[in-house]
C-alpha positions in Angstrom: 0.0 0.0 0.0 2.8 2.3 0.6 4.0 1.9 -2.9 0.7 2.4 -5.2 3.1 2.8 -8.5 3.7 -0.9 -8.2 0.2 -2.0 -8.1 -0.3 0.6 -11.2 2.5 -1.2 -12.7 1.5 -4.8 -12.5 -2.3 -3.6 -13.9 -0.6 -2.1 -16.7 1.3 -4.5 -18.1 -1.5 -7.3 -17.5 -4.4 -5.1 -19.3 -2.2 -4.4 -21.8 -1.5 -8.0 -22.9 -5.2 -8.6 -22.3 -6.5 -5.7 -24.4 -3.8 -7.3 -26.9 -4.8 -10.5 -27.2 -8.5 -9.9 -27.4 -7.7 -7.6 -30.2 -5.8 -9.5 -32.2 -7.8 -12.5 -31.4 -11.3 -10.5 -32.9 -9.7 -8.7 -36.1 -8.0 -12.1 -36.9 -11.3 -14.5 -36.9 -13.2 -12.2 -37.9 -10.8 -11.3 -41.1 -11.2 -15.3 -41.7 -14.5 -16.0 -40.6 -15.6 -13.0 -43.6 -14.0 -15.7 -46.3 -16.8 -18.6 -44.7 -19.6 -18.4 -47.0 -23.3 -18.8 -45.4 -25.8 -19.9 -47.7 -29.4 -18.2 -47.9 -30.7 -21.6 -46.9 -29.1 -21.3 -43.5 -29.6 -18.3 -42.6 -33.7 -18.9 -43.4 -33.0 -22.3 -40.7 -31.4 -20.2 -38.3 -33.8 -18.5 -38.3 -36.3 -21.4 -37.3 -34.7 -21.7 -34.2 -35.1 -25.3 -34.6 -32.7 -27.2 -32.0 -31.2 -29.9 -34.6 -30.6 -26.6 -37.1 -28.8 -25.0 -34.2 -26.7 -27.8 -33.3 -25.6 -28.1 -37.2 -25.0 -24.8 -37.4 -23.0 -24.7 -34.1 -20.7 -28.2 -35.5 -19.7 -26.0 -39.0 -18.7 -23.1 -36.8 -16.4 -24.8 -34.6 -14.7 -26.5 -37.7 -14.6 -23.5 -39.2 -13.0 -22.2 -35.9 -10.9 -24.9 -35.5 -9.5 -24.8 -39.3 -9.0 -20.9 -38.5 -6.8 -21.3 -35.9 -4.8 -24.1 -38.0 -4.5 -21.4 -40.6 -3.8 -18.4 -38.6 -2.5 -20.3 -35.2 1.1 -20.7 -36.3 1.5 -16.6 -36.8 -0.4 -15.3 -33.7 0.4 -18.2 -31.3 4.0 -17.1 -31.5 3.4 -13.3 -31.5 1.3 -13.4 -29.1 3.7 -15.2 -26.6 6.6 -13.7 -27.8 4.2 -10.3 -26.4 3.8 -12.2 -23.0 7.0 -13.1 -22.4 8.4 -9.3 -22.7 5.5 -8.3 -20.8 5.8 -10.3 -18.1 9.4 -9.7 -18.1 9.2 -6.0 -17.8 6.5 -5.8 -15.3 7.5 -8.3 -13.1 10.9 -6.7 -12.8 9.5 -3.5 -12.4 7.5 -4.4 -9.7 10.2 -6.5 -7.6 12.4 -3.7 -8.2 9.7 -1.0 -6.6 8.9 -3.9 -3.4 12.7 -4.3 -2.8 14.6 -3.3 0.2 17.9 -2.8 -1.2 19.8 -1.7 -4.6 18.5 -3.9 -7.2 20.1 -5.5 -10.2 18.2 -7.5 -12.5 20.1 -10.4 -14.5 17.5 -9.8 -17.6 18.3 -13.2 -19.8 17.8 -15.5 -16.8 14.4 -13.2 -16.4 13.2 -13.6 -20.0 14.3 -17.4 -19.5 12.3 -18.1 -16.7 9.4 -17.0 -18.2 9.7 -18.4 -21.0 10.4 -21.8 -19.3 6.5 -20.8 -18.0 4.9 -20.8 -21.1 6.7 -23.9 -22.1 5.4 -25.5 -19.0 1.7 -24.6 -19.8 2.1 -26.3 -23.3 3.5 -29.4 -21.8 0.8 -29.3 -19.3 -1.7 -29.1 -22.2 0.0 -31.8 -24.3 0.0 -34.2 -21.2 -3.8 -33.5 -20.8 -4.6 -34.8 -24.1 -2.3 -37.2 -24.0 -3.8 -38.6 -20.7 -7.2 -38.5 -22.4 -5.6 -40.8 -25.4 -4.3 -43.1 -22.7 -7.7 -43.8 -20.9 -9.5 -44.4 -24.3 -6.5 -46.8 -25.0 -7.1 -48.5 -21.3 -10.8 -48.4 -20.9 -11.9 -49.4 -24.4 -15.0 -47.5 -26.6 -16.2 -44.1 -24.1 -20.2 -44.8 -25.1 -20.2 -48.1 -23.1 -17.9 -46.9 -20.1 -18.5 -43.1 -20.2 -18.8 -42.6 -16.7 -15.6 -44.3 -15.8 -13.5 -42.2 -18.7 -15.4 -39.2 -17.4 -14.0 -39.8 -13.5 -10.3 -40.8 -15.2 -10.6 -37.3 -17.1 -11.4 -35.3 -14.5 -8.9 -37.0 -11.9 -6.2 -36.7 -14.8 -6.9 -32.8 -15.0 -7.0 -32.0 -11.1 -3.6 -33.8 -10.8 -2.0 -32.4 -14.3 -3.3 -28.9 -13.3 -2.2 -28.9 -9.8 1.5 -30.6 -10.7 1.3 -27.3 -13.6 0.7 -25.0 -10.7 3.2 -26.0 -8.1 6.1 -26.0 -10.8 4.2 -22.7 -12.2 4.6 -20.6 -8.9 8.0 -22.6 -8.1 9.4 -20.5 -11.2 7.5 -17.3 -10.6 9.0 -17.1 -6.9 12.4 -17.9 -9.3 12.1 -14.5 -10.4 12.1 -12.4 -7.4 15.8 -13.3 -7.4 16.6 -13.0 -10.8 15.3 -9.3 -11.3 16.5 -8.3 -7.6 20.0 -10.1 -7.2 20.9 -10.5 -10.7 21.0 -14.2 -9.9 21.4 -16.6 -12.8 18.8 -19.0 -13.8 19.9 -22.1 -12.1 21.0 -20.2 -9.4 17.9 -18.2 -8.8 16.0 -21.8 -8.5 18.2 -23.1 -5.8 18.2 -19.8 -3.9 13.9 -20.5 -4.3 14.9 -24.4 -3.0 16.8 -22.7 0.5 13.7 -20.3 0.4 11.1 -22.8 0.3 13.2 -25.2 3.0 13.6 -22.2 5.5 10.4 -20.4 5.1 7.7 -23.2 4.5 5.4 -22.2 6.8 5.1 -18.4 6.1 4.5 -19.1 2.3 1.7 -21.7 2.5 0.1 -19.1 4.9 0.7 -16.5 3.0 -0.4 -18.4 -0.4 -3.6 -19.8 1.3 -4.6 -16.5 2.7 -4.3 -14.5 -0.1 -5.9 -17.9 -2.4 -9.1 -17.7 0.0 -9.3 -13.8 -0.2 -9.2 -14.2 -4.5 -11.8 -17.2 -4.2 -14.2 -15.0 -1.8 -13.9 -11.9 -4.0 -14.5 -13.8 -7.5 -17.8 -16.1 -6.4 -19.1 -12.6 -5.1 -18.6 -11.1 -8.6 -20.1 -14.5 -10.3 -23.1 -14.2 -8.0 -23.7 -10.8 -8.5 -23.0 -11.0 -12.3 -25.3 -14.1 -12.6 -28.1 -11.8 -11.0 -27.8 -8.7 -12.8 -27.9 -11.5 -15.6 -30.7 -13.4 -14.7 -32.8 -9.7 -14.1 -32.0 -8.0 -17.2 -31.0 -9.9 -20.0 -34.2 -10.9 -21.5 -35.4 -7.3 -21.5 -32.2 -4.8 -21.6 -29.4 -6.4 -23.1 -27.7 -3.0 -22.6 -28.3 -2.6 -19.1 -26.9 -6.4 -18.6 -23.7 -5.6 -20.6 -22.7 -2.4 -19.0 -23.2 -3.4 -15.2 -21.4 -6.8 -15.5 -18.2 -5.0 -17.3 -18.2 -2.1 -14.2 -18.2 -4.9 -12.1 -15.7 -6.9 -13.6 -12.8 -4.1 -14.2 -12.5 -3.2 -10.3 -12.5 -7.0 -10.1 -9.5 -7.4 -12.4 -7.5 -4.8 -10.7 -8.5 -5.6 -6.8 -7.4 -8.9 -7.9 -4.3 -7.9 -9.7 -3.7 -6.0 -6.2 -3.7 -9.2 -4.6 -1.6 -10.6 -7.0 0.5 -8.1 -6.1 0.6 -7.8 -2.0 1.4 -11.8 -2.5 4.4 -10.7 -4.1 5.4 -8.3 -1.8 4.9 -10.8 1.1 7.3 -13.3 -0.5 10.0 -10.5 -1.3 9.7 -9.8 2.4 10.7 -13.4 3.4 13.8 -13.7 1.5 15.5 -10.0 3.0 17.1 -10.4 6.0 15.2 -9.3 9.4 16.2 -6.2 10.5 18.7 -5.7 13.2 16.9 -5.3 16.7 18.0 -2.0 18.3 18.2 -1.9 21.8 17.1 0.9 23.8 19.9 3.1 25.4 20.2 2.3 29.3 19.5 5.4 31.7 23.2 7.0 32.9 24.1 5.9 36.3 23.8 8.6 38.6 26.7 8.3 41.4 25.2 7.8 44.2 26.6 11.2 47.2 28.5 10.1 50.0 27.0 10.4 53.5 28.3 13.3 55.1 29.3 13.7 58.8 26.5 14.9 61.2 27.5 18.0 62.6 28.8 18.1 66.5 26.3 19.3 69.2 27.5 22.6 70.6 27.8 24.0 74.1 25.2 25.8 75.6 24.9 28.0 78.6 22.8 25.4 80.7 25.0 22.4 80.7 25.6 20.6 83.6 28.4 21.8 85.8 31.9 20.0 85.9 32.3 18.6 89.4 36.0 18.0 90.3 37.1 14.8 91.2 38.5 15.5 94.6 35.4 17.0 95.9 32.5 15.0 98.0 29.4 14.9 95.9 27.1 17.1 97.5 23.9 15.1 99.9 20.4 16.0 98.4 19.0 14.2 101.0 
């Protein structure tokens, strides 16, 4: 909180890969979908709003779709990772740099490496999904006579392939905080994460769980509220559906890009050293005053007379 440019700094470089990626993705399928030729015929049974007609309609679409992107996915696939990569890259070091206690120096290569060890990661967790899915058709035999069992293998293959994809995933991110702050080396960066992880255990699954429940919390309150205004207006004001649900869902983006954030700065905090306790300055000892001598009693003119020793005490009798 005491360093707002940093949470300006991780929006900005997040929405702008966003904005990127649903830009390109529009102007390019819709620059291929305008060579798909639709016959009078269907557009007179789209119009019938006839279920079978629909589901034909929606089968050509998605092959259309899926021959677009076999066309136009080797040129914007790369481009637009290429675009994440440098993102990421510069906005994560930007914001490690602002979080950072001391003098930073940022060992860019190893940076752009580890993220783009990321997005190799996310492929590879793709390609094991579907390869999981080949394997369980291979074991289990034809999916119509045993599609409950291939639909529990499925599902069980995804949890574990997506949770093994986010342990390595945040592994490498935390990788970073040292790479862009120490100018640490790629290999080096992941066993300084190793001692980090071995020393500080407890703090980051606290830390990680915390912040994962405050995320969760935030986004099912935005579903809910989005599936009301939803539910209220869509069938009579498409308008006043649209415009509500997209004021709701940029302060959702950022508060949870904020989060992102504050997780970020908690783990920077963990790997700099505690700062040295100060003790307070003791009081200066006072020297204690020496007694002093009470004075002698002095003389007075109605002290008892001397009586010599030689003469008989007088008899008060």
């Amino acid at each position: 909180m005491r360093a707002p440019a940093s949470i300006l700094a991780e929006i900005a470089w997040r929405w702008t890969f966003g904005v990127a990626l649903w830009a390109v993705l529009y102007y390019s399928f819709r620059e291929y979908f305008a060579t798909v030729e639709i016959s009078r015929a269907e557009y007179v049974a789209l119009r019938s709003l006839a279920p079978s007609t629909w589901m034909a309609i929606t089968v050509r679409v998605m092959v259309a779709l899926v021959t677009g992107l076999r066309v136009i996915g080797p040129i914007i696939i790369p481009a637009l990772l290429i675009l994440w990569i440098a993102l990421a890259t510069i906005g994560r070091v930007a914001t490690i740099r602002a979080l950072s206690d001391a003098d930073p120096s940022t060992n860019w290569l190893s940076t752009i490496g580890l993220h783009a060890f990321r997005v190799t990661l996310a492929f590879a967790a793709l390609l094991a999904f579907f390869g999981s899915g080949i394997l369980i058709d291979a074991l289990v035999g034809d999916p119509r006579e045993h599609f409950a069992a291939v639909l529990l293998l499925v599902t069980v293959a995804l949890l574990l392939i997506a949770l093994a994809w986010s342990v390595v995933n945040w592994f490498f991110s935390l990788a970073a905080i040292f790479t862009a702050r120490d100018h640490t080396g790629f290999f080096a960066s992941l066993r300084e994460t190793t001692r980090l992880y071995r020393r500080e255990s407890d703090a980051l699954y606290r830390s990680g769980f915390s912040f994962g429940v405050l995320r969760t919390v935030l986004f099912v309150a935005v579903t809910v509220l989005s599936l009301v205004i939803a539910v209220r207006f869509s069938a009579t004001r498409p308008l006043a559906t649209v415009l509500p649900m997209i004021a709701i869902s940029l302060p959702y983006f950022a508060v949870a890009d904020a989060i992102t954030l504050w997780r970020l700065a908690t783990y920077i905090s963990l790997t700099e050293p505690e700062p040295p306790v100060v003790a307070a300055p003791e009081p200066p000892i006072q020297p204690v005053p020496e007694p002093r001598p009470a004075p002698e009693p002095e003389a007075t003119a109605e002290a008892a007379p001397v009586i010599p020793a030689d003469e008989p005490a007088p008899n008060n009798q």
